[in-house]
C-alpha positions in Angstrom: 47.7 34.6 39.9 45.3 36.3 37.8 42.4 35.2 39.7 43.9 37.5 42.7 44.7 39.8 40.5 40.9 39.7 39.2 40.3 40.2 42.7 42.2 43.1 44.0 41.1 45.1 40.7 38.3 47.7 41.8 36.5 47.1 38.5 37.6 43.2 37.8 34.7 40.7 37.5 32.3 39.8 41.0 33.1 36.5 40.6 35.0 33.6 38.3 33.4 30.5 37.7 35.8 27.7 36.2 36.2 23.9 35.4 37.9 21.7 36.6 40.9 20.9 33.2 41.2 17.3 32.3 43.8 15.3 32.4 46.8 16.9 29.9 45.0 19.2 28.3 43.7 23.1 29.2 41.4 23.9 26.3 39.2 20.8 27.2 36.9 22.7 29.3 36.1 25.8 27.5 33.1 27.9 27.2 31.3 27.8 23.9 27.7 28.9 25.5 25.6 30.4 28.5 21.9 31.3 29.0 20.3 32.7 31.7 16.8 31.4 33.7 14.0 33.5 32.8 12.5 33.7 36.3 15.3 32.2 38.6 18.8 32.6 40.1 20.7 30.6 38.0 22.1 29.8 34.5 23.9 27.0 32.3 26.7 26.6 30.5 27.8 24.5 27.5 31.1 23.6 27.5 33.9 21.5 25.4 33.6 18.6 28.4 30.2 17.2 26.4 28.7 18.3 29.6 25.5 20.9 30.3 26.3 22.5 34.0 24.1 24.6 35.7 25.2 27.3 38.3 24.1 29.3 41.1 25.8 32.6 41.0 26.6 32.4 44.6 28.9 29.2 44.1 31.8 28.7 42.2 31.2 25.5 41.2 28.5 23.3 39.2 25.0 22.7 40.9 24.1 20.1 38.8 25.7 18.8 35.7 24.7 16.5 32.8 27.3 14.7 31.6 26.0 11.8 30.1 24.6 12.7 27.3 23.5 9.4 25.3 27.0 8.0 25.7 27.9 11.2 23.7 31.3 12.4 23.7 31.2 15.3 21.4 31.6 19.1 22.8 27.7 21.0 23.8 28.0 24.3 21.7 24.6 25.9 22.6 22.5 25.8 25.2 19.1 27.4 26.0 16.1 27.8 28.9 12.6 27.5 27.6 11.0 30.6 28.6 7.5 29.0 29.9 8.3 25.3 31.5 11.3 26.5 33.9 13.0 23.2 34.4 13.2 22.6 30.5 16.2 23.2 28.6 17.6 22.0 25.2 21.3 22.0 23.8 23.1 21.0 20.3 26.1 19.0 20.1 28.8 18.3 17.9 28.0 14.9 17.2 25.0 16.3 15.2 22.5 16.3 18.0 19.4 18.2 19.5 18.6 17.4 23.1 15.8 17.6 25.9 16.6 17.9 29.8 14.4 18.1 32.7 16.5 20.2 35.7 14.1 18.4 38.3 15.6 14.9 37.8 19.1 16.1 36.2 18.2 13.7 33.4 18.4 13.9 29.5 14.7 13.9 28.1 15.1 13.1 24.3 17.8 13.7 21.6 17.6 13.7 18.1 20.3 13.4 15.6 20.3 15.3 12.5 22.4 15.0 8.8 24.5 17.9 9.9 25.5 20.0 12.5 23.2 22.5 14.0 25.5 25.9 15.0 21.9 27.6 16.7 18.9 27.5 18.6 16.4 29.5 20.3 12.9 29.0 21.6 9.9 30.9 20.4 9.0 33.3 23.1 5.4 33.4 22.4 4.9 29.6 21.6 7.3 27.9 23.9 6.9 24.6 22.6 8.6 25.5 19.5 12.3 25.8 18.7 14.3 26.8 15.3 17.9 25.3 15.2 20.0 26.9 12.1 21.8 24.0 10.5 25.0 23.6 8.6 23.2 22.3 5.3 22.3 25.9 4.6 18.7 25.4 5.9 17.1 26.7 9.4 14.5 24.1 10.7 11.5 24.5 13.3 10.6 21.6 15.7 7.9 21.1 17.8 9.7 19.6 21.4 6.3 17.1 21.7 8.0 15.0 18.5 11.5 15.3 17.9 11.5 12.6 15.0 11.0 15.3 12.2 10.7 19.1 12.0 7.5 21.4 11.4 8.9 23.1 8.8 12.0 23.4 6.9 12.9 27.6 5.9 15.5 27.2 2.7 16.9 30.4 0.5 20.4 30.3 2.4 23.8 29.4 0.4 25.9 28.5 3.2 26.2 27.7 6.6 23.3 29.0 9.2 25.2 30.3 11.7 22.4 32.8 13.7 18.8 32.6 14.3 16.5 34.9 15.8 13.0 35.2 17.0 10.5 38.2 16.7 9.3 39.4 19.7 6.1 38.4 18.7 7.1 34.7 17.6 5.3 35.1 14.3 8.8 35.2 12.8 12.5 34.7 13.2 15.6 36.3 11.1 18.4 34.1 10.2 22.2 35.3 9.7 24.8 33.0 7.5 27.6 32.9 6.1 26.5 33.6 2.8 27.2 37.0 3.9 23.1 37.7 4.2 20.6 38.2 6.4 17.0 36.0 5.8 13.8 36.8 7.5 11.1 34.1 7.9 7.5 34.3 8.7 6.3 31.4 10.8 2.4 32.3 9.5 0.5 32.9 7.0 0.6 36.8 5.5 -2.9 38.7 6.6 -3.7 35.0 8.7 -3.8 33.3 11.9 -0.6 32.1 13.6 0.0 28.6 11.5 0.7 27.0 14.8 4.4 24.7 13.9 5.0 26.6 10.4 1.6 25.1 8.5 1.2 28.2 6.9 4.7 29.0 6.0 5.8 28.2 2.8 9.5 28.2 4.2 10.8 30.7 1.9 12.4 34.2 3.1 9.9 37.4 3.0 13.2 39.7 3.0 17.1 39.7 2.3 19.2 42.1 3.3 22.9 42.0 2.4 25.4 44.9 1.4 28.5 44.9 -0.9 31.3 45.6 2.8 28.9 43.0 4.8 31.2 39.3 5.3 30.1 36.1 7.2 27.4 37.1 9.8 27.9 35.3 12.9 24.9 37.1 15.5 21.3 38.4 14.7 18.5 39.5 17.2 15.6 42.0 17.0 14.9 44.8 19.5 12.3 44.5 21.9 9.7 46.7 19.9 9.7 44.5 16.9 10.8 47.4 14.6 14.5 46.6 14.2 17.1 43.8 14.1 20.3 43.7 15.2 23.5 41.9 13.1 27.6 41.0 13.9 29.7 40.4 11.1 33.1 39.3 10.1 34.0 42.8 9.0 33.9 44.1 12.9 30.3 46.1 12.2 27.4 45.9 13.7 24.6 46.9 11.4 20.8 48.1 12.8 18.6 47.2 10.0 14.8 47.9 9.6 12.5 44.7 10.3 10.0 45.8 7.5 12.4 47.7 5.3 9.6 50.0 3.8 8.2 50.6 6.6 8.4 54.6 7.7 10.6 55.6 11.0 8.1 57.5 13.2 4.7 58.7 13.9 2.0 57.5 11.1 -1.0 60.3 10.0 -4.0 59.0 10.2 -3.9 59.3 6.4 -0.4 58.1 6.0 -1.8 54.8 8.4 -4.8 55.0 6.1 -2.9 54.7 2.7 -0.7 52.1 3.9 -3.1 49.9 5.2 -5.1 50.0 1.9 -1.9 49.2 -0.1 -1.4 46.5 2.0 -5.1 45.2 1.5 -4.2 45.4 -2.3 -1.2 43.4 -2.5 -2.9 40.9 -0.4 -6.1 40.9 -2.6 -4.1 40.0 -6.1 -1.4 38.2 -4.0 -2.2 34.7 -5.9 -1.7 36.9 -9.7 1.5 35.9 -11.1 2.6 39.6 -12.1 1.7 41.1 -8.9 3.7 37.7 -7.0 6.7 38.5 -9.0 7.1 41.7 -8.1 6.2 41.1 -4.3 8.2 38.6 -3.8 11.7 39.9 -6.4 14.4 40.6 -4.2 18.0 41.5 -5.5 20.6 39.6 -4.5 24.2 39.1 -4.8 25.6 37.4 -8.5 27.7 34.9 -6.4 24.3 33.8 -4.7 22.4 34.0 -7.5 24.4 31.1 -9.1 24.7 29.3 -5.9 20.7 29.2 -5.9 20.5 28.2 -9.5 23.7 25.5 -8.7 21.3 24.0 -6.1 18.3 23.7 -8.0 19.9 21.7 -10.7 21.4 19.3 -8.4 17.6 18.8 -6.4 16.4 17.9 -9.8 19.2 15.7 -10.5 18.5 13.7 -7.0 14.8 14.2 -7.5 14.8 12.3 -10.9 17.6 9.8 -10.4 15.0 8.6 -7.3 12.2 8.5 -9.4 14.2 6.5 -11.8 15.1 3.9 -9.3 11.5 3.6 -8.3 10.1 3.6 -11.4 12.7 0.8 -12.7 12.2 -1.5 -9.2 10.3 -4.3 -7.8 7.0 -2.7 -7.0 6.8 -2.1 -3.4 11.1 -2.1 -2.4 11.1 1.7 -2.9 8.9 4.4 -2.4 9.1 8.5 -2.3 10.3 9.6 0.9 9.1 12.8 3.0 11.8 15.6 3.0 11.2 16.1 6.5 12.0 12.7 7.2 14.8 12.7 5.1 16.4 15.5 8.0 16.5 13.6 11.1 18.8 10.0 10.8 17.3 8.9 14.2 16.0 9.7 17.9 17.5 8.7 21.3 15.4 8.3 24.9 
């Protein structure tokens, strides 16, 4: 079989873990995610079964398993550790859903179901309560895990699918890849402030694009561990190294070179609220096909903008009201 043959091979794997198949069918119990503990010997698994298992790499089979998750049937596609509370760990689903569970109990915390799919998420390494999911409706949304009924902030600019989603090493921000065929970077705080804490200070919109002309769908993003670089996997079989501050010099800074930039910097954060100088900071090129996406959506947000101010305005006072966009994300929460 090939698991002997795995075996007998001088460089075949330590160790296979498998599933148990269900009944007529051999795809049901397939793979779509793992994550390592931060701290511990062990790691979890997301699998087609619509179960989270968690291993121990010196047993071939589960250690614990959570397989009733809300009565959902749908298949787990990504599944993460938090990095701080060590029996913490949170999943997305199929069935549009963003779940909690405590390891200690082996029960499901909280879940929270969403418009559309979430493809990502990670947890913020430096504020651990915080998580970014990257959704299929083209936008990438932080949550806080203290209250699951409606995001933090939502980060727009995307034209398709989020499929990626990164975090700085320093969890002041987190790069995004789609398949718009771009890459998105997102501060998380305000520029020259204080860590905004849950996105306060963010005003959601991407600080840098990157893209090129061979680039397709980008399915994988991370930064390096020095903050300097990030990391990308497209459909065209590439990866691409990309600079996290694309002006930013590659080497050792003079102490006038570090001088000059810093005062620039000052500058552009000095006139930052004058139009002409927020143009130009914040002008990016990108792609024609994007371009009209962007402007595509913008008509159709006013068009659902004033068609609900329409129905308020021509309806018995008090049966509708404006609703929050944030609320507008989440259709409901499970316990």
């Amino acid at each position: 079989s090939s698991q002997d043959d795995d075996a007998e091979s001088p460089h075949g794997p330590l160790n296979v873990y498998r599933l148990p198949s269900a009944r007529n069918s051999s795809f049901a119990n397939a793979f779509h995610s793992i994550d390592h503990h931060w701290s511990e010997s062990q790691f979890a698994t997301a699998s087609s079964d619509a179960a989270v298992h968690l291993w121990d790499p010196e047993r071939s089979t589960p250690i614990t398993s959570f397989n009733n998750l809300w009565g959902s049937d749908d298949t787990v596609t990504t599944v993460r550790y938090n990095p701080a509370e060590r029996d913490l760990i949170a999943h997305c689903s199929s069935d549009r859903g963003i779940g909690l569970h405590d390891t200690r109990t082996a029960s499901a915390l909280q879940k929270t179901i969403m418009g559309m799919k979430s493809n990502c998420l990670e947890w913020n390494p430096m504020e651990p309560y915080m998580f970014v999911v990257g959704n299929e409706d083209y936008n990438a949304y932080t949550f806080d895990m203290r209250k699951l009924s409606r995001p933090t902030t939502i980060f727009k600019g995307h034209v398709g699918a989020v499929m990626s989603v990164g975090w700085s090493p320093t969890g002041t921000e987190f790069v995004t890849g789609s398949y718009d065929k771009t890459i998105r970077i997102f501060s998380t705080r305000k520029e020259g402030g204080t860590a905004s804490h849950g996105g306060y200070g963010s005003n959601g919109t991407a600080r840098d694009i990157y893209h090129t002309k061979r680039m397709q769908r980008i399915f994988c993003v991370g930064y390096t561990l020095d903050h300097k670089y990030i990391l990308s996997g497209s459909d065209d079989t590439n990866i691409r190294m990309w600079k996290a501050r694309s002006s930013e010099k590659i080497g050792q800074l003079s102490a006038r070179e570090e001088s000059s930039l810093q005062y620039r910097q000052a500058l552009v954060q000095k006139y930052a609220h004058l139009p002409e100088v927020k143009r130009i900071h914040k002008a990016r090129r990108v792609p024609k096909f994007i371009k009209k996406e962007t402007e595509q959506a913008m008509v159709q947000k006013e068009k659902r903008r004033r068609k609900e101010t329409n129905v308020i305005k021509h309806s018995k006072p008090g049966t509708h009201k404006y609703a929050d966009e944030k609320e507008k994300v989440v259709v409901k929460t499970v316990d």
